[in-house]
N, CA, C and O atoms as a GROMACS GRO file, in nm:
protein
  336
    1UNK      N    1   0.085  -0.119   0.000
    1UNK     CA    2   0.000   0.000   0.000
    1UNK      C    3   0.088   0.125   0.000
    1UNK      O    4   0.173   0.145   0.087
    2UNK      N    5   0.066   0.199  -0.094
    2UNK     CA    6   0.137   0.360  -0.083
    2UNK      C    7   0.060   0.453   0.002
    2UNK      O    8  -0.055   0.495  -0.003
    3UNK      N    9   0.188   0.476   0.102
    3UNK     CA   10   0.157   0.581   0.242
    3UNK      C   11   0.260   0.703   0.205
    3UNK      O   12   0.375   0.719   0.165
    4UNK      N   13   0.171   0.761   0.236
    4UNK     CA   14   0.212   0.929   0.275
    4UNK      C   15   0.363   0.918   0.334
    4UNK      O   16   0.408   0.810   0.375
    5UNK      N   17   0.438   1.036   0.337
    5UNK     CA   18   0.605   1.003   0.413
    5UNK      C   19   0.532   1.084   0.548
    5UNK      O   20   0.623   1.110   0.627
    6UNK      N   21   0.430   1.121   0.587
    6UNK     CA   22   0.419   1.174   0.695
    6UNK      C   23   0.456   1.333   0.744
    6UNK      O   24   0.408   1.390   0.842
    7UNK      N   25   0.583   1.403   0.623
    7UNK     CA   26   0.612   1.500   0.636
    7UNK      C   27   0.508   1.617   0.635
    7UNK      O   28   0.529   1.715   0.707
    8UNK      N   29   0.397   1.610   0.557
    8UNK     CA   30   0.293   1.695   0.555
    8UNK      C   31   0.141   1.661   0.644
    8UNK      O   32   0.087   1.552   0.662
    9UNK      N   33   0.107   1.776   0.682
    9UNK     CA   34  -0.019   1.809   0.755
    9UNK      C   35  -0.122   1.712   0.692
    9UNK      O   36  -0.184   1.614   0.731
   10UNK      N   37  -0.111   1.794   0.562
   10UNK     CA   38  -0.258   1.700   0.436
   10UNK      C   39  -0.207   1.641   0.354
   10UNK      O   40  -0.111   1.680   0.288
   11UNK      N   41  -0.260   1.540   0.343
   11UNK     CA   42  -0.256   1.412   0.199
   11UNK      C   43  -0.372   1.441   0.147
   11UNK      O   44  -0.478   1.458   0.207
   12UNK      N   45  -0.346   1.449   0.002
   12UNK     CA   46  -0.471   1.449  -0.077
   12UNK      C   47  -0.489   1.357  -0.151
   12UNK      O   48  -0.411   1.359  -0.246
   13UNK      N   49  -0.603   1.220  -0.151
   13UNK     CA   50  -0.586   1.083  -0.201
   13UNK      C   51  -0.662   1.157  -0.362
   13UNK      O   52  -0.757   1.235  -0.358
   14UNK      N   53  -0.601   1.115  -0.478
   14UNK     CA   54  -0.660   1.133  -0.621
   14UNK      C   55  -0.680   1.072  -0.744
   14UNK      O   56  -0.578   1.002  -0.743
   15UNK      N   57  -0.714   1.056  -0.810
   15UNK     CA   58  -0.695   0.984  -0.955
   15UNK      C   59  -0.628   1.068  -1.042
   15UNK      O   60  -0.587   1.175  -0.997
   16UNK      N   61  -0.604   1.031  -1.187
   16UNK     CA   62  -0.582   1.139  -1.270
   16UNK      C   63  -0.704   1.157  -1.371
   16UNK      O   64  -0.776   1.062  -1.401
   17UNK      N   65  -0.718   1.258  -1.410
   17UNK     CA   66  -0.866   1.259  -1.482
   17UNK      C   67  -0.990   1.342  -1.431
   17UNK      O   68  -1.082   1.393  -1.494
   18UNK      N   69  -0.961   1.338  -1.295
   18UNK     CA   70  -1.089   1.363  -1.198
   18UNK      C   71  -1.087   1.556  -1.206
   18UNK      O   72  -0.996   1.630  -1.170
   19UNK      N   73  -1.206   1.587  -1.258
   19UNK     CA   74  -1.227   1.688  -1.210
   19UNK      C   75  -1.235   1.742  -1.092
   19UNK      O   76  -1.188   1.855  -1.081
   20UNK      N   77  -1.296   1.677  -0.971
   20UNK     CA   78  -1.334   1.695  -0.840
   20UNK      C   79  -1.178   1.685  -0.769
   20UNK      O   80  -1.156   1.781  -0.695
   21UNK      N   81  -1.100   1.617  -0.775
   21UNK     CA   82  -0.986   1.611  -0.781
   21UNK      C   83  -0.871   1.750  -0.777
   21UNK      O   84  -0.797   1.795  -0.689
   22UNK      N   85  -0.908   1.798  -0.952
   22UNK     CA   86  -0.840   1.886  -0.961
   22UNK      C   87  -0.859   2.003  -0.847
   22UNK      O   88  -0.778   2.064  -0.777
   23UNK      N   89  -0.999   2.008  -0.859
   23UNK     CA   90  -1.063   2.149  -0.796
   23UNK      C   91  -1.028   2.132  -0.674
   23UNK      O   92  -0.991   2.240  -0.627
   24UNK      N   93  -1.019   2.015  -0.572
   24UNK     CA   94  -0.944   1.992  -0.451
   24UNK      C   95  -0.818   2.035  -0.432
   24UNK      O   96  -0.777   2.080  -0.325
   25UNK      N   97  -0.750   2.024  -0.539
   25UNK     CA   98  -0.591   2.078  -0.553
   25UNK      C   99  -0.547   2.175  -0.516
   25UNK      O  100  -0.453   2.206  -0.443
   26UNK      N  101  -0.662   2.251  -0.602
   26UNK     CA  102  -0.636   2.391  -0.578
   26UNK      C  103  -0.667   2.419  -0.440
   26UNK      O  104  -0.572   2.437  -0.364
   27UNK      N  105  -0.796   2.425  -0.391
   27UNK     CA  106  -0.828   2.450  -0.295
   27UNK      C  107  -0.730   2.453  -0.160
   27UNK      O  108  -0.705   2.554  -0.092
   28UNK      N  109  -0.679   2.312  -0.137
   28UNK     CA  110  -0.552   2.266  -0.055
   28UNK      C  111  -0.426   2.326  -0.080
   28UNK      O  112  -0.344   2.343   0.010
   29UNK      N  113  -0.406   2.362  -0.209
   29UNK     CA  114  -0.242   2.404  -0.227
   29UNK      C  115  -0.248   2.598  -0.192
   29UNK      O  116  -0.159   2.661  -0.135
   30UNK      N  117  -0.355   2.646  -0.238
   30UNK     CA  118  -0.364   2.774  -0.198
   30UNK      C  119  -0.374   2.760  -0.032
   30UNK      O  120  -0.283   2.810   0.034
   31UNK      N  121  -0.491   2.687   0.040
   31UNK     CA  122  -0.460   2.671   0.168
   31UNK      C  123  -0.344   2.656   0.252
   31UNK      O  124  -0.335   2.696   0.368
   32UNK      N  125  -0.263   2.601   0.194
   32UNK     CA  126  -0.175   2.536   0.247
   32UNK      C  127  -0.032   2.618   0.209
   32UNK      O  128   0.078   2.619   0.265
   33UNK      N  129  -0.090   2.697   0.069
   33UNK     CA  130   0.032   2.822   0.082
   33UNK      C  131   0.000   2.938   0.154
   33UNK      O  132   0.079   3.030   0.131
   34UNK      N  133  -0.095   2.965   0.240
   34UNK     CA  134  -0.139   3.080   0.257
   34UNK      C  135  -0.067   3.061   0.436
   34UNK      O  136  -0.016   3.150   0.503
   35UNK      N  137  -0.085   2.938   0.467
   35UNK     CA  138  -0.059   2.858   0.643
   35UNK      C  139   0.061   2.826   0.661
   35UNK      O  140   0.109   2.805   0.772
   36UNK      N  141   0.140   2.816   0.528
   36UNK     CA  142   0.344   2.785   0.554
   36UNK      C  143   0.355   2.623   0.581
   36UNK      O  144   0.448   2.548   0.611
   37UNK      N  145   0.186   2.604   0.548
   37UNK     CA  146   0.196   2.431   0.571
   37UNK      C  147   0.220   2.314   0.406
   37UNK      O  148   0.213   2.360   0.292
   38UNK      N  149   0.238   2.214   0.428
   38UNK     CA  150   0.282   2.174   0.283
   38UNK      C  151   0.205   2.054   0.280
   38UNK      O  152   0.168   2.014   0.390
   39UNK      N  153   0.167   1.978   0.166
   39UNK     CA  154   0.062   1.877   0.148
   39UNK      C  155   0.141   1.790   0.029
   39UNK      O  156   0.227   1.832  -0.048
   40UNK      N  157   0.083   1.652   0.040
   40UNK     CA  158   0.112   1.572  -0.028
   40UNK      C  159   0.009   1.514  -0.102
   40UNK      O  160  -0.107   1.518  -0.060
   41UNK      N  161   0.044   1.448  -0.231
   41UNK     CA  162  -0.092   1.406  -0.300
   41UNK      C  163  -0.045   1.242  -0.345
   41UNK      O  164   0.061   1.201  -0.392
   42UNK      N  165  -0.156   1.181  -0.313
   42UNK     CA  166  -0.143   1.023  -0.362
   42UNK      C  167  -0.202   0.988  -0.438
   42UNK      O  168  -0.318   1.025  -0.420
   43UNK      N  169  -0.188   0.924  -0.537
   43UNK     CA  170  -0.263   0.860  -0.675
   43UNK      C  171  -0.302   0.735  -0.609
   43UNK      O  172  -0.217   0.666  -0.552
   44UNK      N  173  -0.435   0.700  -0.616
   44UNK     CA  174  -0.510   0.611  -0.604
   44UNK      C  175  -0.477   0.454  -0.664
   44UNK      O  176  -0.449   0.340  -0.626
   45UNK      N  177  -0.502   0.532  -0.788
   45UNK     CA  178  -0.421   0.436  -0.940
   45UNK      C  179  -0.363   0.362  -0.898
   45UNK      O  180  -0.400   0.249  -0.930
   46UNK      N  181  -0.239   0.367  -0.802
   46UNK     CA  182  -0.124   0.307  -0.792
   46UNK      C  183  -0.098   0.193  -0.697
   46UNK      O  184   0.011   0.143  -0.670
   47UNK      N  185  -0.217   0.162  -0.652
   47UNK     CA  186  -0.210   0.112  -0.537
   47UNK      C  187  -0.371  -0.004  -0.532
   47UNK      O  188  -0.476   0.060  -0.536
   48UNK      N  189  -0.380  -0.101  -0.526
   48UNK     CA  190  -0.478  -0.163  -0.515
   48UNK      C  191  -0.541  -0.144  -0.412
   48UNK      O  192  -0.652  -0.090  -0.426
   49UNK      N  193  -0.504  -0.173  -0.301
   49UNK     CA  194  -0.544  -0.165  -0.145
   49UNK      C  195  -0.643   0.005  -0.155
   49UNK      O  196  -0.766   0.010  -0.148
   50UNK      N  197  -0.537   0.150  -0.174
   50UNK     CA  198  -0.578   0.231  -0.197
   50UNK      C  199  -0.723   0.199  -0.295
   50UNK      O  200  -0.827   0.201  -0.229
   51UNK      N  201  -0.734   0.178  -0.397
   51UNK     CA  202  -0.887   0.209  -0.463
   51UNK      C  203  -0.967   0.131  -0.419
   51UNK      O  204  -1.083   0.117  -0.456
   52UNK      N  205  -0.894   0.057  -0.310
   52UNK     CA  206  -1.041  -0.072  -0.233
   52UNK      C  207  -1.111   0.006  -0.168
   52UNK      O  208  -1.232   0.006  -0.148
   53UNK      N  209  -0.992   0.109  -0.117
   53UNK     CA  210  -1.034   0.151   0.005
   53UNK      C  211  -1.154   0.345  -0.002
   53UNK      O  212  -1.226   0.406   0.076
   54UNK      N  213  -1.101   0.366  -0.153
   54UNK     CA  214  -1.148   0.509  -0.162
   54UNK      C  215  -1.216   0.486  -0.297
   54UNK      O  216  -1.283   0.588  -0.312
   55UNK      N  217  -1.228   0.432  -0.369
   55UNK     CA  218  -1.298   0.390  -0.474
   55UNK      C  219  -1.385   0.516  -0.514
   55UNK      O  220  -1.333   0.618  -0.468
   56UNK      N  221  -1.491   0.540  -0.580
   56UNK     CA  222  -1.506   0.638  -0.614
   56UNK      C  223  -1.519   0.815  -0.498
   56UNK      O  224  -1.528   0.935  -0.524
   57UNK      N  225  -1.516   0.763  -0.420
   57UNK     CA  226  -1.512   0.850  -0.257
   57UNK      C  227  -1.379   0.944  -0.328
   57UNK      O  228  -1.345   1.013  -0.232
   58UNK      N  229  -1.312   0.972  -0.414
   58UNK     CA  230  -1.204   1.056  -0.424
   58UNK      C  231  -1.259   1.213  -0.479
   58UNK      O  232  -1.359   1.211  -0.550
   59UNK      N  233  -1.202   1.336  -0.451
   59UNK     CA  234  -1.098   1.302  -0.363
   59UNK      C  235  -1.078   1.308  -0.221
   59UNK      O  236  -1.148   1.401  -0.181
   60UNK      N  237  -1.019   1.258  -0.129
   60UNK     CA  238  -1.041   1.249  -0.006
   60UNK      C  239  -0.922   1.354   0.059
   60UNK      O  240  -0.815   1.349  -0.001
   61UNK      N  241  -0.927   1.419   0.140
   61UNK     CA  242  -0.845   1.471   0.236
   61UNK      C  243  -0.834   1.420   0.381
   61UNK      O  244  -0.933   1.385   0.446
   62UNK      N  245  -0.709   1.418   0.427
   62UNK     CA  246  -0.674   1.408   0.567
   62UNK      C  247  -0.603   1.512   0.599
   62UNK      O  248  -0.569   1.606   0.527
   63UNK      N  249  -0.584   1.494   0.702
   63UNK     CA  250  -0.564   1.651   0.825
   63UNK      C  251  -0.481   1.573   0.962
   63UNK      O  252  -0.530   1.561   1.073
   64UNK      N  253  -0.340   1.526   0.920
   64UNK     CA  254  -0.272   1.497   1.048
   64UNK      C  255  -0.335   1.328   1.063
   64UNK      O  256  -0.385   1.272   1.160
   65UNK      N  257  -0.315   1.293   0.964
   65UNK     CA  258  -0.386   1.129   0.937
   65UNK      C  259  -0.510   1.094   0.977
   65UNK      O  260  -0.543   0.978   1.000
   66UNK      N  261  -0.593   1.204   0.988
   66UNK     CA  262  -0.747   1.165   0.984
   66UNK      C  263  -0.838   1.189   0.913
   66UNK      O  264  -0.865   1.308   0.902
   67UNK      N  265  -0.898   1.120   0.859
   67UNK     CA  266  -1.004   1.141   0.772
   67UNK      C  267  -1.079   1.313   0.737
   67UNK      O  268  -1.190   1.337   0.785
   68UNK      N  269  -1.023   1.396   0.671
   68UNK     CA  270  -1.126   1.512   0.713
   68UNK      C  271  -1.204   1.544   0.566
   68UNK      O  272  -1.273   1.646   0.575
   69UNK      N  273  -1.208   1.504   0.484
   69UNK     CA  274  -1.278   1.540   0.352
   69UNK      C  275  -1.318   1.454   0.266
   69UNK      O  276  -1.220   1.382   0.245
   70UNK      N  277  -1.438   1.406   0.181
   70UNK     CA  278  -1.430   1.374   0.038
   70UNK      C  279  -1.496   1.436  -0.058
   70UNK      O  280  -1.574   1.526  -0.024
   71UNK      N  281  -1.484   1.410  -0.177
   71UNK     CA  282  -1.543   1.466  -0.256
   71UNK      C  283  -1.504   1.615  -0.323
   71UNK      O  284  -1.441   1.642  -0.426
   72UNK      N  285  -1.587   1.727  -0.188
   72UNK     CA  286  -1.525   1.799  -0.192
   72UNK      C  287  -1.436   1.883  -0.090
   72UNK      O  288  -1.423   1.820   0.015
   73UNK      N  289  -1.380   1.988  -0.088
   73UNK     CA  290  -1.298   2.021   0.026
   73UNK      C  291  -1.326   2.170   0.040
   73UNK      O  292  -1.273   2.252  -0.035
   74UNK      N  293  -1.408   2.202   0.132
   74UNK     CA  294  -1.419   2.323   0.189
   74UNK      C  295  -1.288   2.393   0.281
   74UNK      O  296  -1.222   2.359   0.380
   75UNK      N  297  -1.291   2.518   0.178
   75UNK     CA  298  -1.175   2.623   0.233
   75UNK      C  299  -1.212   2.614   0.363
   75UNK      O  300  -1.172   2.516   0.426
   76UNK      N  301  -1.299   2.719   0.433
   76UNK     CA  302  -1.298   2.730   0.580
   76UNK      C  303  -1.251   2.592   0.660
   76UNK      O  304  -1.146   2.591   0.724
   77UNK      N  305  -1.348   2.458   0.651
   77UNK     CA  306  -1.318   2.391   0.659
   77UNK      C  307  -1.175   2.365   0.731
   77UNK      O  308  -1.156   2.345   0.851
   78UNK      N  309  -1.087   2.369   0.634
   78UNK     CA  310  -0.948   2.329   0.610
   78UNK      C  311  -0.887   2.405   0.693
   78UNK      O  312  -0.804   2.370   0.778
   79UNK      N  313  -0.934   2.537   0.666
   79UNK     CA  314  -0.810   2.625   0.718
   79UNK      C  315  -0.834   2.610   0.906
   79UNK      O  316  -0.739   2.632   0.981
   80UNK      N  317  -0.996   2.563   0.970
   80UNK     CA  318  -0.997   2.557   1.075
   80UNK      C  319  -0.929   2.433   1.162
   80UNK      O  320  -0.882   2.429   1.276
   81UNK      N  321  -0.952   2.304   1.025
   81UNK     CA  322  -0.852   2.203   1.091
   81UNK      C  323  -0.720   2.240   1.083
   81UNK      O  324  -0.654   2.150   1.136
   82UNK      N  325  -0.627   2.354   1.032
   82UNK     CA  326  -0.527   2.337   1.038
   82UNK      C  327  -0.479   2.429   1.149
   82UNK      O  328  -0.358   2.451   1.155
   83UNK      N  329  -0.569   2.492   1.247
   83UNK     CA  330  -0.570   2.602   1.286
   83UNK      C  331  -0.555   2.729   1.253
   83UNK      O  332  -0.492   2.793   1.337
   84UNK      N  333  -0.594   2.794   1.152
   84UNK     CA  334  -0.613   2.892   1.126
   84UNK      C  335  -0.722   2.990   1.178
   84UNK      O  336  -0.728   3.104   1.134
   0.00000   0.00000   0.00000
Protein backbone atom coordinates (compact mmCIF):
# COMPACT_ATOMS: atom_id res chain seq x y z
CA UNK A 1 0.00 0.00 0.00
CA UNK A 2 1.37 3.60 -0.83
CA UNK A 3 1.57 5.81 2.42
CA UNK A 4 2.12 9.29 2.75
CA UNK A 5 6.05 10.03 4.13
CA UNK A 6 4.19 11.74 6.95
CA UNK A 7 6.11 15.00 6.35
CA UNK A 8 2.93 16.95 5.55
CA UNK A 9 -0.19 18.09 7.55
CA UNK A 10 -2.58 17.00 4.36
CA UNK A 11 -2.56 14.12 1.99
CA UNK A 12 -4.71 14.49 -0.77
CA UNK A 13 -5.86 10.83 -2.01
CA UNK A 14 -6.60 11.33 -6.21
CA UNK A 15 -6.95 9.84 -9.55
CA UNK A 16 -5.82 11.39 -12.70
CA UNK A 17 -8.66 12.59 -14.82
CA UNK A 18 -10.89 13.63 -11.98
CA UNK A 19 -12.27 16.88 -12.10
CA UNK A 20 -13.34 16.95 -8.40
CA UNK A 21 -9.86 16.11 -7.81
CA UNK A 22 -8.40 18.85 -9.61
CA UNK A 23 -10.63 21.49 -7.96
CA UNK A 24 -9.44 19.92 -4.51
CA UNK A 25 -5.91 20.78 -5.53
CA UNK A 26 -6.36 23.91 -5.78
CA UNK A 27 -8.28 24.50 -2.95
CA UNK A 28 -5.52 22.66 -0.55
CA UNK A 29 -2.42 24.05 -2.27
CA UNK A 30 -3.64 27.74 -1.98
CA UNK A 31 -4.60 26.71 1.68
CA UNK A 32 -1.75 25.36 2.47
CA UNK A 33 0.32 28.22 0.82
CA UNK A 34 -1.39 30.80 2.57
CA UNK A 35 -0.59 28.58 6.43
CA UNK A 36 3.44 27.85 5.54
CA UNK A 37 1.96 24.31 5.71
CA UNK A 38 2.82 21.74 2.83
CA UNK A 39 0.62 18.77 1.48
CA UNK A 40 1.12 15.72 -0.28
CA UNK A 41 -0.92 14.06 -3.00
CA UNK A 42 -1.43 10.23 -3.61
CA UNK A 43 -2.63 8.59 -6.75
CA UNK A 44 -5.10 6.11 -6.04
CA UNK A 45 -4.21 4.36 -9.40
CA UNK A 46 -1.24 3.07 -7.92
CA UNK A 47 -2.10 1.12 -5.37
CA UNK A 48 -4.77 -1.63 -5.15
CA UNK A 49 -5.44 -1.65 -1.45
CA UNK A 50 -5.78 2.31 -1.97
CA UNK A 51 -8.87 2.09 -4.63
CA UNK A 52 -10.41 -0.72 -2.33
CA UNK A 53 -10.34 1.51 0.05
CA UNK A 54 -11.48 5.09 -1.62
CA UNK A 55 -12.98 3.90 -4.74
CA UNK A 56 -15.06 6.38 -6.15
CA UNK A 57 -15.12 8.50 -2.57
CA UNK A 58 -12.04 10.56 -4.24
CA UNK A 59 -10.98 13.02 -3.63
CA UNK A 60 -10.41 12.49 -0.06
CA UNK A 61 -8.45 14.71 2.36
CA UNK A 62 -6.74 14.07 5.67
CA UNK A 63 -5.64 16.51 8.25
CA UNK A 64 -2.72 14.97 10.48
CA UNK A 65 -3.86 11.29 9.37
CA UNK A 66 -7.47 11.65 9.84
CA UNK A 67 -10.04 11.41 7.72
CA UNK A 68 -11.26 15.12 7.13
CA UNK A 69 -12.78 15.40 3.52
CA UNK A 70 -14.30 13.74 0.38
CA UNK A 71 -15.43 14.66 -2.56
CA UNK A 72 -15.25 17.99 -1.91
CA UNK A 73 -12.98 20.21 0.26
CA UNK A 74 -14.19 23.23 1.89
CA UNK A 75 -11.75 26.23 2.34
CA UNK A 76 -12.98 27.30 5.80
CA UNK A 77 -13.18 23.91 6.59
CA UNK A 78 -9.48 23.29 6.10
CA UNK A 79 -8.09 26.25 7.18
CA UNK A 80 -9.97 25.57 10.75
CA UNK A 81 -8.52 22.03 10.91
CA UNK A 82 -5.27 23.37 10.38
CA UNK A 83 -5.70 26.02 12.86
CA UNK A 84 -6.13 28.92 11.26
Amino acid sequence: MSTPTGSARVTLYTRPGCHLCDAAREVVASVCDDLGESFEEVDITTDDELEDRFGEDIPVTFVDGRQHDFWRVDETRLRTALGA
